[in-house]
N, CA, C and O atoms as CSV, one atom per row, in Angstrom:
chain,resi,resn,atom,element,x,y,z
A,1,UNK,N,N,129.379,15.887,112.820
A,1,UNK,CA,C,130.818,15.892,113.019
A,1,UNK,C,C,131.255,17.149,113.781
A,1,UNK,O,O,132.223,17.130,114.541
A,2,UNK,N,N,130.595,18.119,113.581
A,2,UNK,CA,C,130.549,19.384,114.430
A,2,UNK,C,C,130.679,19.702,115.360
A,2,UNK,O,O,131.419,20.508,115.923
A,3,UNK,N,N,129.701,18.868,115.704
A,3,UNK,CA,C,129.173,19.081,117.361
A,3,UNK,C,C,130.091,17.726,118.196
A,3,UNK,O,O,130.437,17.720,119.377
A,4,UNK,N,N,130.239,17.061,117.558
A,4,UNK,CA,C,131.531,16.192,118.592
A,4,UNK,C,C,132.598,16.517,118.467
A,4,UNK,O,O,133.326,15.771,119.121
A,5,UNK,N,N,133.589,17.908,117.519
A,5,UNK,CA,C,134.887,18.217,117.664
A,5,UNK,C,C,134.234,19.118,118.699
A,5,UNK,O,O,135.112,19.259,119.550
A,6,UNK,N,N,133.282,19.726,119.038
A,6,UNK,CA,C,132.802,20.955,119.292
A,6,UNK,C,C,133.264,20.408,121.014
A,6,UNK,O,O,134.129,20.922,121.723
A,7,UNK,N,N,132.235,19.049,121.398
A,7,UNK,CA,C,132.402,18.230,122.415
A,7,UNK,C,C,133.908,18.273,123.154
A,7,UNK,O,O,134.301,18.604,124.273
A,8,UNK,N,N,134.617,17.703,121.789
A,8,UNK,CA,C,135.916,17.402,122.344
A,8,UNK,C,C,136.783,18.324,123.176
A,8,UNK,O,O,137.346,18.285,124.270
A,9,UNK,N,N,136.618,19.292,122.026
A,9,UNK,CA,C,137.181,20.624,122.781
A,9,UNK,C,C,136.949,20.875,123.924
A,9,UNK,O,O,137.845,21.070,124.745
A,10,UNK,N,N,135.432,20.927,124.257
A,10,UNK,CA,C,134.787,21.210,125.470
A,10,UNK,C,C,135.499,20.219,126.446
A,10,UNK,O,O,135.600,20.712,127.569
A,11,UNK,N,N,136.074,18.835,126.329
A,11,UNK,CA,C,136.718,17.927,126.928
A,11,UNK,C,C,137.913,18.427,127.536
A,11,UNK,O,O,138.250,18.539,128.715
A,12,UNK,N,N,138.536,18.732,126.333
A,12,UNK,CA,C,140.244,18.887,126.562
A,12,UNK,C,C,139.995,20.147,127.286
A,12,UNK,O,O,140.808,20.246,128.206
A,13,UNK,N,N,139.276,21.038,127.235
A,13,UNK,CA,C,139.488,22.482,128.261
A,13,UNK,C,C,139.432,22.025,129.614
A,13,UNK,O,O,140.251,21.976,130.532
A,14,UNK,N,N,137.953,21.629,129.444
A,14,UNK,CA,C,137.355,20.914,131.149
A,14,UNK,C,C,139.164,20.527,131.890
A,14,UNK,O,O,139.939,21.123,132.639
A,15,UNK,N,N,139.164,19.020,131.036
A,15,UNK,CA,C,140.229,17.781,131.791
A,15,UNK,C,C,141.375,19.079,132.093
A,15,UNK,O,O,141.618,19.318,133.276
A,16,UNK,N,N,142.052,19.884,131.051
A,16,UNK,CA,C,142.756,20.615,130.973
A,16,UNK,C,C,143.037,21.615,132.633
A,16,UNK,O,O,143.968,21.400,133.410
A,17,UNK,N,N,142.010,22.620,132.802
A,17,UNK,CA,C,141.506,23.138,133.596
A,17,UNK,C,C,141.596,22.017,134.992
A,17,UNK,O,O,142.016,22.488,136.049
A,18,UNK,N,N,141.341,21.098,134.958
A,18,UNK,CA,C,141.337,19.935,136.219
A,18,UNK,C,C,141.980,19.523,136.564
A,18,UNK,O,O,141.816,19.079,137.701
A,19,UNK,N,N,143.291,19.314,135.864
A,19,UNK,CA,C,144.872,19.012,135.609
A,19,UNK,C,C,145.508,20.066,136.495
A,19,UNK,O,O,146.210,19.892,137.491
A,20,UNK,N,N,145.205,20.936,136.054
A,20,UNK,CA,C,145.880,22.587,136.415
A,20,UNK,C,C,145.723,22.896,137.478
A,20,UNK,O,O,146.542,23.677,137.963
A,21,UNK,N,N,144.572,22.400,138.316
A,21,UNK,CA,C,144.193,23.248,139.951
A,21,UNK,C,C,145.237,22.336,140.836
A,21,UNK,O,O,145.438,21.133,140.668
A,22,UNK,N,N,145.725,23.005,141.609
A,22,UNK,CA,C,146.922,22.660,142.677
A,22,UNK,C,C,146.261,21.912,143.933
A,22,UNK,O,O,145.948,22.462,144.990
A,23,UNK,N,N,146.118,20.644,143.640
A,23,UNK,CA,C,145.944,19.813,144.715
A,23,UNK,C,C,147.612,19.257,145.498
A,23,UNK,O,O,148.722,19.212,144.967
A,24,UNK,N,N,147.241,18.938,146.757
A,24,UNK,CA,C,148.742,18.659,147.521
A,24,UNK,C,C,148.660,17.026,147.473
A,24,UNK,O,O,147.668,16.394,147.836
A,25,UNK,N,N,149.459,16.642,147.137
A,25,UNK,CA,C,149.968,15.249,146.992
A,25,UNK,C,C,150.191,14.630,148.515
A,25,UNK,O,O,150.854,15.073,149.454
A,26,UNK,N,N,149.535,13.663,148.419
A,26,UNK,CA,C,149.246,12.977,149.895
A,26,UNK,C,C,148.891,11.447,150.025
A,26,UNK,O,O,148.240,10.824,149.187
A,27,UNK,N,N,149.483,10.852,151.359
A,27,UNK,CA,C,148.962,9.714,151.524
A,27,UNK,C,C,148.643,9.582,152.650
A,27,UNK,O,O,149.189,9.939,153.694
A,28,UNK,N,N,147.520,8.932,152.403
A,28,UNK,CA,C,147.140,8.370,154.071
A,28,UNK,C,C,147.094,6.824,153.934
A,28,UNK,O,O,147.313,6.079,152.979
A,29,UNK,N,N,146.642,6.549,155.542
A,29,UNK,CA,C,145.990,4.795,155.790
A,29,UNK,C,C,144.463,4.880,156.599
A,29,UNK,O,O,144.231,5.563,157.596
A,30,UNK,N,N,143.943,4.396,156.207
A,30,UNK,CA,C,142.576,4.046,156.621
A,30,UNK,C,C,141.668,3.064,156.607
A,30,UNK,O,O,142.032,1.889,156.660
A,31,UNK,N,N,140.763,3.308,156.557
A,31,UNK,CA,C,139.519,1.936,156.200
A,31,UNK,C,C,138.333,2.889,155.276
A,31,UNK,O,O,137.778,3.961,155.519
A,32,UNK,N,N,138.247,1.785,153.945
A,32,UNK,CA,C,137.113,2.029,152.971
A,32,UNK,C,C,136.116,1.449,153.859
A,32,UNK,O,O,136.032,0.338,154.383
A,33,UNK,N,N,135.036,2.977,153.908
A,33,UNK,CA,C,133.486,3.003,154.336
A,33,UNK,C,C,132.428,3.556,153.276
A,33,UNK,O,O,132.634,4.561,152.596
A,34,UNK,N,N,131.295,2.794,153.220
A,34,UNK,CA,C,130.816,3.138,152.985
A,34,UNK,C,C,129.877,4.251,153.083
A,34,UNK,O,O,128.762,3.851,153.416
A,35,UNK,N,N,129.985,6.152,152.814
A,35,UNK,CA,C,129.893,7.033,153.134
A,35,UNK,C,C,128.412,6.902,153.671
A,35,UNK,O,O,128.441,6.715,154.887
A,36,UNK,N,N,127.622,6.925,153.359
A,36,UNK,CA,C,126.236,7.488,153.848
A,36,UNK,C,C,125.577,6.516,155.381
A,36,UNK,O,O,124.738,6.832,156.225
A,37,UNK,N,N,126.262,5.494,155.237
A,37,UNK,CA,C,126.353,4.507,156.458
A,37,UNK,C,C,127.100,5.527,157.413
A,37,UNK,O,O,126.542,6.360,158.128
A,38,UNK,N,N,128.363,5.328,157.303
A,38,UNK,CA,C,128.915,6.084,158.364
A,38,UNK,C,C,128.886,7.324,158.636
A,38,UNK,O,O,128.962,7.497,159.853
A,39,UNK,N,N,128.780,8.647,157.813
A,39,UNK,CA,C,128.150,9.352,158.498
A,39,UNK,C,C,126.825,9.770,159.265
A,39,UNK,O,O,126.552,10.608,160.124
A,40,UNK,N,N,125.961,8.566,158.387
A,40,UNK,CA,C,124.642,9.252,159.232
A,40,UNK,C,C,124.399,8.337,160.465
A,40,UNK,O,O,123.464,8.593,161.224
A,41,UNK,N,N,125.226,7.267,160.683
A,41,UNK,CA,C,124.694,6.465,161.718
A,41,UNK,C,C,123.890,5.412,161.810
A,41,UNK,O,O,123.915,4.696,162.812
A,42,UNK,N,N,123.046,5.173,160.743
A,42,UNK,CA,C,121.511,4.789,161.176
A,42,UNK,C,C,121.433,3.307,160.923
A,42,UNK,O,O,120.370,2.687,160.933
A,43,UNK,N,N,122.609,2.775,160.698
A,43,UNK,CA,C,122.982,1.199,160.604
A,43,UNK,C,C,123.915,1.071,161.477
A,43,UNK,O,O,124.815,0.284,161.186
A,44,UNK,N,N,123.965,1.569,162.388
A,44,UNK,CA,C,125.330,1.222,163.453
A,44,UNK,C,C,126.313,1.955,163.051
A,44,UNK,O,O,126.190,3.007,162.423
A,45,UNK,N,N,127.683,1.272,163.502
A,45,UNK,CA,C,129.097,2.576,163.511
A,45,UNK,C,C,129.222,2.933,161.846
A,45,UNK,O,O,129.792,3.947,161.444
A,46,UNK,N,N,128.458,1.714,160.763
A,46,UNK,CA,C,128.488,1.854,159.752
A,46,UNK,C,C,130.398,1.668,159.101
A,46,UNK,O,O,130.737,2.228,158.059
A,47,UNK,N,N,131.179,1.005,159.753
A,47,UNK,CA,C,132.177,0.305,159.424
A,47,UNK,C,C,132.800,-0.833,160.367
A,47,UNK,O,O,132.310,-1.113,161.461
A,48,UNK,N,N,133.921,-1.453,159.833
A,48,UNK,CA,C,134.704,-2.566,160.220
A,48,UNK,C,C,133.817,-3.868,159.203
A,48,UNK,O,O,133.013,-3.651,158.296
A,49,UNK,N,N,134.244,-5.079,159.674
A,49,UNK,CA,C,133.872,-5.649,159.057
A,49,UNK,C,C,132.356,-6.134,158.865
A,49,UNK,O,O,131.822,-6.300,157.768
A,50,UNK,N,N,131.729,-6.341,160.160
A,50,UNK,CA,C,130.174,-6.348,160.589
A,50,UNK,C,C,129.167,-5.523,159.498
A,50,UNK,O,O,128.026,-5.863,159.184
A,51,UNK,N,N,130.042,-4.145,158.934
A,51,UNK,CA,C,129.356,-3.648,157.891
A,51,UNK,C,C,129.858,-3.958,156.347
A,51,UNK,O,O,129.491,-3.394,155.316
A,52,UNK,N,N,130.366,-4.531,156.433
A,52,UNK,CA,C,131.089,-5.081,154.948
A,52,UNK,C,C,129.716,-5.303,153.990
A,52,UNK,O,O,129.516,-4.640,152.972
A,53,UNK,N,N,129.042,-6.078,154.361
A,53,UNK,CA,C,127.913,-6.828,153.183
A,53,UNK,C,C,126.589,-5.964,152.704
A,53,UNK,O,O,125.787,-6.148,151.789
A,54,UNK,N,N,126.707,-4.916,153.741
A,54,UNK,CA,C,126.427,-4.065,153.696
A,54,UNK,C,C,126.853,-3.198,152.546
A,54,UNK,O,O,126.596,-3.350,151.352
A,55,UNK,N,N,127.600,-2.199,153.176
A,55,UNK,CA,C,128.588,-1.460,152.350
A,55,UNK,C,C,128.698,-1.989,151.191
A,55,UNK,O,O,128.475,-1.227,150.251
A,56,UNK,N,N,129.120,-3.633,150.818
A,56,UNK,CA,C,128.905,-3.710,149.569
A,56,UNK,C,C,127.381,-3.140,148.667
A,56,UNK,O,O,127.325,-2.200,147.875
A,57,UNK,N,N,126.630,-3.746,148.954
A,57,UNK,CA,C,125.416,-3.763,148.720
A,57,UNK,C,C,124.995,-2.241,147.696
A,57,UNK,O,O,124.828,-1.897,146.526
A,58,UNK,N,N,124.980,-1.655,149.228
A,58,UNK,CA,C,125.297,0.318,148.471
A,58,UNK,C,C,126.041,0.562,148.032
A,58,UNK,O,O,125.641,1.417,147.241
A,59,UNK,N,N,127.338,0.411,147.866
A,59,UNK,CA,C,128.248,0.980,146.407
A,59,UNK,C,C,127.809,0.464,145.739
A,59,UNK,O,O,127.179,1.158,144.940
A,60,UNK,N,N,127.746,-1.357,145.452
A,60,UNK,CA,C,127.191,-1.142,143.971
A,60,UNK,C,C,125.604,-0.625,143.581
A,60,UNK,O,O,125.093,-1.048,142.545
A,61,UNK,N,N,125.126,-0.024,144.151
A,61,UNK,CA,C,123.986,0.869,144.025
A,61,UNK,C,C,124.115,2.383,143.672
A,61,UNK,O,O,123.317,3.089,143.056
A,62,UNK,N,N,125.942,2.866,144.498
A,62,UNK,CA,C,125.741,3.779,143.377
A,62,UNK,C,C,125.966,4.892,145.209
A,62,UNK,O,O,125.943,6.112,145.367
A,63,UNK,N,N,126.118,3.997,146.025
A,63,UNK,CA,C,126.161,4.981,147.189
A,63,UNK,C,C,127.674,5.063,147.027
A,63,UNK,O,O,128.261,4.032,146.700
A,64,UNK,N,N,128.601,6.572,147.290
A,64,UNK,CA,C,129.564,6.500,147.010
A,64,UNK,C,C,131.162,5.962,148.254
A,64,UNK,O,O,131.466,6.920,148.964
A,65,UNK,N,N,131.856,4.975,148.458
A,65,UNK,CA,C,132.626,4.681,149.116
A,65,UNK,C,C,133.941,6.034,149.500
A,65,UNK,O,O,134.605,6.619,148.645
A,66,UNK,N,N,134.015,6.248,150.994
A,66,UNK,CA,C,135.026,7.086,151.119
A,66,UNK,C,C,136.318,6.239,152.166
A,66,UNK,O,O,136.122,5.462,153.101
A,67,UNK,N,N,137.257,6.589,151.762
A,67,UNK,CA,C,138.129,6.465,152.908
A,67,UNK,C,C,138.441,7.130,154.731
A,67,UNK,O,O,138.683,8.291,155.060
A,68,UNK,N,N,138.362,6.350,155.290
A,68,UNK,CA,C,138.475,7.421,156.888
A,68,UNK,C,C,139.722,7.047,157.623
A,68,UNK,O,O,139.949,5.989,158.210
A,69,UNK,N,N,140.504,8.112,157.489
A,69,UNK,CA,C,141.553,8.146,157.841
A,69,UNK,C,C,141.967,7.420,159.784
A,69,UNK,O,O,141.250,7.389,160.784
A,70,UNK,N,N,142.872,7.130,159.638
A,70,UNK,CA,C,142.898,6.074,160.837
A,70,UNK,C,C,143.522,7.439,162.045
A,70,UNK,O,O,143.316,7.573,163.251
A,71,UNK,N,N,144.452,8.406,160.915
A,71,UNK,CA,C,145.287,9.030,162.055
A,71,UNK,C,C,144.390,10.129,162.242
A,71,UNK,O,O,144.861,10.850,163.122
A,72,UNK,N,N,143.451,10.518,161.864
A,72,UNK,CA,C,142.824,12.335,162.232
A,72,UNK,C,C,140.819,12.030,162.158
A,72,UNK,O,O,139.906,12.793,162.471
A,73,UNK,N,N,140.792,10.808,161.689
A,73,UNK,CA,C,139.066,10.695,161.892
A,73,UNK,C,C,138.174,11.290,160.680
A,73,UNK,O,O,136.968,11.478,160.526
A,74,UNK,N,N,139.662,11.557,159.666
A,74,UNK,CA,C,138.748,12.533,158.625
A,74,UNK,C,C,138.391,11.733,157.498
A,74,UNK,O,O,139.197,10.959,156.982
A,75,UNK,N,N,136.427,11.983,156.815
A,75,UNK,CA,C,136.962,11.125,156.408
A,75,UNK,C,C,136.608,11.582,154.847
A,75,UNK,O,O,135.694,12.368,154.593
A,76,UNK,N,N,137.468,10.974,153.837
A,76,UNK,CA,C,137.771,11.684,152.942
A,76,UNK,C,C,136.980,10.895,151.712
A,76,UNK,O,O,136.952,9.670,151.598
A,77,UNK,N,N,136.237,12.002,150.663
A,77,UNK,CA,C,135.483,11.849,149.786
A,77,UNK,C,C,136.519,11.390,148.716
A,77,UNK,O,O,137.520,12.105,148.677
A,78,UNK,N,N,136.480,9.971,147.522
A,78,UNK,CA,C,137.723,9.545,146.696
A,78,UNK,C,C,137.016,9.824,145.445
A,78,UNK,O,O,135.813,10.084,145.411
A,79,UNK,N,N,137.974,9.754,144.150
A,79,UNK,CA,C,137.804,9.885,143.116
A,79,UNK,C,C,138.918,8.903,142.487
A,79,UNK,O,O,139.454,8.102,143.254
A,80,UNK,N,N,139.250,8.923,141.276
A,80,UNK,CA,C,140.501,8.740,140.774
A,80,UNK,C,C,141.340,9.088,139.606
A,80,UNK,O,O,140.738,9.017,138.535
A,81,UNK,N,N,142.682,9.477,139.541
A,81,UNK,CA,C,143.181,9.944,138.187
A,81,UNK,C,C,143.041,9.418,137.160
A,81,UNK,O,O,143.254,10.200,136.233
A,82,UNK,N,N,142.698,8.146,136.761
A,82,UNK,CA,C,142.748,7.198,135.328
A,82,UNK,C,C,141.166,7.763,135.092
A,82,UNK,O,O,140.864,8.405,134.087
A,83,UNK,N,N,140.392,7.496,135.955
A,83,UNK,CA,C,138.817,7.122,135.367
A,83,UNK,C,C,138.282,8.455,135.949
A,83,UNK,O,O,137.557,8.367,136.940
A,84,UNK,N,N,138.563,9.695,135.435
A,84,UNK,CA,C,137.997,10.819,136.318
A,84,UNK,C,C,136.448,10.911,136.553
A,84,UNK,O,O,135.831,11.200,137.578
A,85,UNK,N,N,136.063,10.623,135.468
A,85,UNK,CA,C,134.241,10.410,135.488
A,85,UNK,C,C,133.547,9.367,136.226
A,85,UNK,O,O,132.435,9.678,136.652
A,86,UNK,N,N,133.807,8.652,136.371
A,86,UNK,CA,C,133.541,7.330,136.753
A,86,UNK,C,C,133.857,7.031,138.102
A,86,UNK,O,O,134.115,5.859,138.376
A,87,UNK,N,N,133.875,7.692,138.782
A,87,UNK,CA,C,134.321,7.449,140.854
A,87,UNK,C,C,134.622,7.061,140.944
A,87,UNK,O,O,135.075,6.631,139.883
A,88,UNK,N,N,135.150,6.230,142.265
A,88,UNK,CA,C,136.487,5.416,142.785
A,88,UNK,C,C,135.193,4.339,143.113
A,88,UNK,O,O,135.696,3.796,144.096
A,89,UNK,N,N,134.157,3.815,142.985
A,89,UNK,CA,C,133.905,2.671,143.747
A,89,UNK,C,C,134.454,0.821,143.169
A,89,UNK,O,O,134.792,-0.303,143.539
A,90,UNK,N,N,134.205,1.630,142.135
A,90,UNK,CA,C,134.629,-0.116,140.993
A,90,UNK,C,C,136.297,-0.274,142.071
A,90,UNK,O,O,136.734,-1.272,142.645
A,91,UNK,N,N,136.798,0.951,142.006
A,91,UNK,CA,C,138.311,0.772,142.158
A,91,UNK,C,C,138.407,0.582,144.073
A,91,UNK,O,O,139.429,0.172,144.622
A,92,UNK,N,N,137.562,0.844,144.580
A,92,UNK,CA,C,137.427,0.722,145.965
A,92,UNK,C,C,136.444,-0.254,146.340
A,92,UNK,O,O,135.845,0.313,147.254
A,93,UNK,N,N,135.861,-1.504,146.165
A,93,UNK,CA,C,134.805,-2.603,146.061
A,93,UNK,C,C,135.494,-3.686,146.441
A,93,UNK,O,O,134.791,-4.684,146.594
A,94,UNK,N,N,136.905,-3.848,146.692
A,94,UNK,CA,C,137.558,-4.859,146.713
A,94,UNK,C,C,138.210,-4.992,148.139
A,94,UNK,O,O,138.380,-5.925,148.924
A,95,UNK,N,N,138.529,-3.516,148.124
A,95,UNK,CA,C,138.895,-3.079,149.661
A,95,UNK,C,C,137.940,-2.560,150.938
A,95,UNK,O,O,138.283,-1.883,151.908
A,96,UNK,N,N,136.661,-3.097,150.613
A,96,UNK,CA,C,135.697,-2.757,151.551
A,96,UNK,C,C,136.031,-3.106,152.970
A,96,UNK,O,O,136.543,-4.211,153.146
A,97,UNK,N,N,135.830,-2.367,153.969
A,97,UNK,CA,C,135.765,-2.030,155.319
A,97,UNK,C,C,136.982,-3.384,155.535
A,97,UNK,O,O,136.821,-4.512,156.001
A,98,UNK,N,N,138.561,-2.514,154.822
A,98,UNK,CA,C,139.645,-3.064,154.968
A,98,UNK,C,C,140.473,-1.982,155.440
A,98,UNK,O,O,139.926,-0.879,155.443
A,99,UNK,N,N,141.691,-2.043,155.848
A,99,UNK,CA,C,142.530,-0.981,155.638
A,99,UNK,C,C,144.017,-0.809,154.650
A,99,UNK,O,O,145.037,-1.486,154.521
A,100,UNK,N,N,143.451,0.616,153.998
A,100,UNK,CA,C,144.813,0.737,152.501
A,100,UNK,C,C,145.570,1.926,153.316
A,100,UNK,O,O,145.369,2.647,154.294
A,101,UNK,N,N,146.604,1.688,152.280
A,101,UNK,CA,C,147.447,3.182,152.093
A,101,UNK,C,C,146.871,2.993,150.924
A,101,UNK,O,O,146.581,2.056,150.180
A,102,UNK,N,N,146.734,4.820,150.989
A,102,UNK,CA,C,146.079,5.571,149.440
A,102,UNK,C,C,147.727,6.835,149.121
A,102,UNK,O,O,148.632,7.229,149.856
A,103,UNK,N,N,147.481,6.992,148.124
A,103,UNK,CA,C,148.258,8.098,147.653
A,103,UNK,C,C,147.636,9.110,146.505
A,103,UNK,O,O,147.597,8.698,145.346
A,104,UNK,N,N,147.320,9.971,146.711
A,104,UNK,CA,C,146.925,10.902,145.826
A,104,UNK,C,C,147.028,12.768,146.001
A,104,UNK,O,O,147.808,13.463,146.652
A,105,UNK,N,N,146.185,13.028,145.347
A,105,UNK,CA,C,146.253,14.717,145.421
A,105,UNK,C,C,144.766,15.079,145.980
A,105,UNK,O,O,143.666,14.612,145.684
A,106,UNK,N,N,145.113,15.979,146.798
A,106,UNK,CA,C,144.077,15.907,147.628
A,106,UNK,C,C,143.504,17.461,147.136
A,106,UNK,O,O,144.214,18.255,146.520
A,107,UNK,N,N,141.896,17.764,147.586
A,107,UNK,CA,C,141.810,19.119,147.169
A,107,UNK,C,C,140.910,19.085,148.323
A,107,UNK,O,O,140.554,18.019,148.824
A,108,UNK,N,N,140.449,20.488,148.854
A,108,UNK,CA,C,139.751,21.039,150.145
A,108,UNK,C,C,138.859,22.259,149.301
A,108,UNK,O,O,139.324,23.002,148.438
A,109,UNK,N,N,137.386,22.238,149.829
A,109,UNK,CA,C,136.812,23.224,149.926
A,109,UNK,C,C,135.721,23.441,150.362
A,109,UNK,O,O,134.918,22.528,150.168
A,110,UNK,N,N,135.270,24.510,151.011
A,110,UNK,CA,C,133.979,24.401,152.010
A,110,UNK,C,C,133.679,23.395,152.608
A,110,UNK,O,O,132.615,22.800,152.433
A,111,UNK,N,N,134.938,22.911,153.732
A,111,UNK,CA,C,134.862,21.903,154.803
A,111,UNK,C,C,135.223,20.214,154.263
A,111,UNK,O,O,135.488,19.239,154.967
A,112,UNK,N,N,135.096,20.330,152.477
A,112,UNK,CA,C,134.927,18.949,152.021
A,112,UNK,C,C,136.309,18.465,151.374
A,112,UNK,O,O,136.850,19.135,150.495
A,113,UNK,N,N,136.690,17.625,151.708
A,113,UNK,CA,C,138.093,17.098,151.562
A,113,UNK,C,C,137.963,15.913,150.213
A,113,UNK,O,O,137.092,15.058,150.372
A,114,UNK,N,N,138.565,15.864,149.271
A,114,UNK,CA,C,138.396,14.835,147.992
A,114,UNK,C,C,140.121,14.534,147.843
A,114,UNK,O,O,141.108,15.266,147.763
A,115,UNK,N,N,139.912,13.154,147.851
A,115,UNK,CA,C,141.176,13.037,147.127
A,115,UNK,C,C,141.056,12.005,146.110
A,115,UNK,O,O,140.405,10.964,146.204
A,116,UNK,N,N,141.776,12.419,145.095
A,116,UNK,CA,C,141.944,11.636,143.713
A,116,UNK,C,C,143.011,10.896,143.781
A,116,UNK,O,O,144.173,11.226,144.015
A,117,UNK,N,N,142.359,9.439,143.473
A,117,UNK,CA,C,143.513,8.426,143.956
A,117,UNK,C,C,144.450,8.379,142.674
A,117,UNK,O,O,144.106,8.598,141.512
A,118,UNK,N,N,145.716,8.042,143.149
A,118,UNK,CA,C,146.456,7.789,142.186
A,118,UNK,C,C,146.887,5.977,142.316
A,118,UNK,O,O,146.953,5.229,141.341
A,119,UNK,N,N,147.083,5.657,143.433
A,119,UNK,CA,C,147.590,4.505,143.890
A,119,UNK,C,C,147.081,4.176,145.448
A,119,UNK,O,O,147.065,4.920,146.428
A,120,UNK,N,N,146.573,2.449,145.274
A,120,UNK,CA,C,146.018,2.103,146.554
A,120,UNK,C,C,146.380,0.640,146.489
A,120,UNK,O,O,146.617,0.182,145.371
A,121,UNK,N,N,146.467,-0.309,147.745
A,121,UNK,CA,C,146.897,-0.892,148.066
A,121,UNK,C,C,146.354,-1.311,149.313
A,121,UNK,O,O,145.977,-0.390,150.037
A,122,UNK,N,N,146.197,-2.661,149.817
A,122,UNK,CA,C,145.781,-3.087,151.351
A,122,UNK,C,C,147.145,-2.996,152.375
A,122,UNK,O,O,148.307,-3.345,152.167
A,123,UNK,N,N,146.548,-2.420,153.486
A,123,UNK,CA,C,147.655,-2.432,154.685
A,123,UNK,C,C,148.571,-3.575,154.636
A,123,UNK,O,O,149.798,-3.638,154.715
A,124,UNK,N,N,147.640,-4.482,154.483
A,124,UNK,CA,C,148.355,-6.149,155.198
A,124,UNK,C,C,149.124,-6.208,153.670
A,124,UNK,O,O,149.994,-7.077,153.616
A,125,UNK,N,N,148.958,-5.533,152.618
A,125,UNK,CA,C,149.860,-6.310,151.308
A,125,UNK,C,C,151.243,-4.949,151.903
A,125,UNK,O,O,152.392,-5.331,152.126
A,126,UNK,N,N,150.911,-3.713,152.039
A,126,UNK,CA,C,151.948,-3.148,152.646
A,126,UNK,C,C,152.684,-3.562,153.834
A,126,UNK,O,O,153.838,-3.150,153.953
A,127,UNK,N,N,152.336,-4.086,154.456
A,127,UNK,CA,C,153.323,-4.424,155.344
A,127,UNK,C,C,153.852,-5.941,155.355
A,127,UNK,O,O,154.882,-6.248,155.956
A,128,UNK,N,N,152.987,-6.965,154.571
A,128,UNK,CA,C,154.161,-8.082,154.021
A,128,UNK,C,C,154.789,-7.656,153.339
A,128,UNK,O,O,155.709,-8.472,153.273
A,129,UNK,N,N,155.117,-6.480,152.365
A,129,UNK,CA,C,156.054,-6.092,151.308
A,129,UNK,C,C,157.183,-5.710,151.562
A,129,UNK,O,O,158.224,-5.878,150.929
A,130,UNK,N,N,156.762,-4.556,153.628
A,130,UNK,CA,C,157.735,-4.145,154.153
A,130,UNK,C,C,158.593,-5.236,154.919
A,130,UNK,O,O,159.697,-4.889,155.340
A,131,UNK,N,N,158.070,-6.779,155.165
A,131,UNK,CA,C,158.704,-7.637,155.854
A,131,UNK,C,C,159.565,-8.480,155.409
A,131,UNK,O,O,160.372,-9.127,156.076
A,132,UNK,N,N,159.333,-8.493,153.722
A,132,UNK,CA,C,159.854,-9.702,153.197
A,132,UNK,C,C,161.743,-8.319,152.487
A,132,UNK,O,O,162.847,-8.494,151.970
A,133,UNK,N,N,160.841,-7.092,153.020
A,133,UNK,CA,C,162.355,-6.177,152.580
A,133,UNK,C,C,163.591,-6.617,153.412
A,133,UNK,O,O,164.633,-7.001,152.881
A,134,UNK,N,N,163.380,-6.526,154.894
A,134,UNK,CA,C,164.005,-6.857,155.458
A,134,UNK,C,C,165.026,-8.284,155.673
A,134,UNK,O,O,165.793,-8.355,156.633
């Protein structure tokens, strides 16, 4: 019983502490790639749709899915706020080599850009949402 209040604690500091660091709140639009495809090349551009079955394949293996931003080429390592342990792929598997708006808090360091999703969505459901406003 000890050693799992002992745990917990160790929990609530960690999450605590993770809560606390000042990430900037941000959204972009892009296309979910599958990271190790597209940066290294060695399957082709390693996105759009041609790599979809692909890309599936390796996330659920555990290769991790990033977003690449449409407006700056950057492309950004995801996580998410509900499931902090657990990566964004379960939550990004659906939107493979599609394009979302993401919204989250983004953090930077030594060149590597992460953002923790808070909210995502497909382009095409954003912009029937914006059509049927009108």
């Amino acid at each position: 019983m000890k050693k799992i209040l002992i745990v917990i604690a160790i929990l609530i500091v960690y999450a605590s502490a993770w809560t606390q660091q000042k990430g900037k709140i941000i959204t972009i639009v892009g296309e979910v790639v599958e990271t190790q495809c597209y940066v290294s090349g060695l399957t082709g551009p390693g996105k759009g749709p041609g790599h979809k079955d692909c890309a599936l394949k390796s996330a659920k293996q555990g290769i991790p899915l990033s977003i690449l931003e449409d407006k700056t080429g950057t492309v950004f390592l995801v996580g998410q706020t509900k499931k902090a342990q657990s990566g964004a792929n379960e939550m990004l598997i659906p939107f493979i080599a599609q394009k979302v708006k993401v919204t989250g808090r983004m953090y930077e360091k030594g060149g590597m850009k992460l953002l923790l999703i808070s909210k995502i969505s497909s382009l095409e459901d954003v912009n029937k949402s914006e059509e049927e406003k009108k």
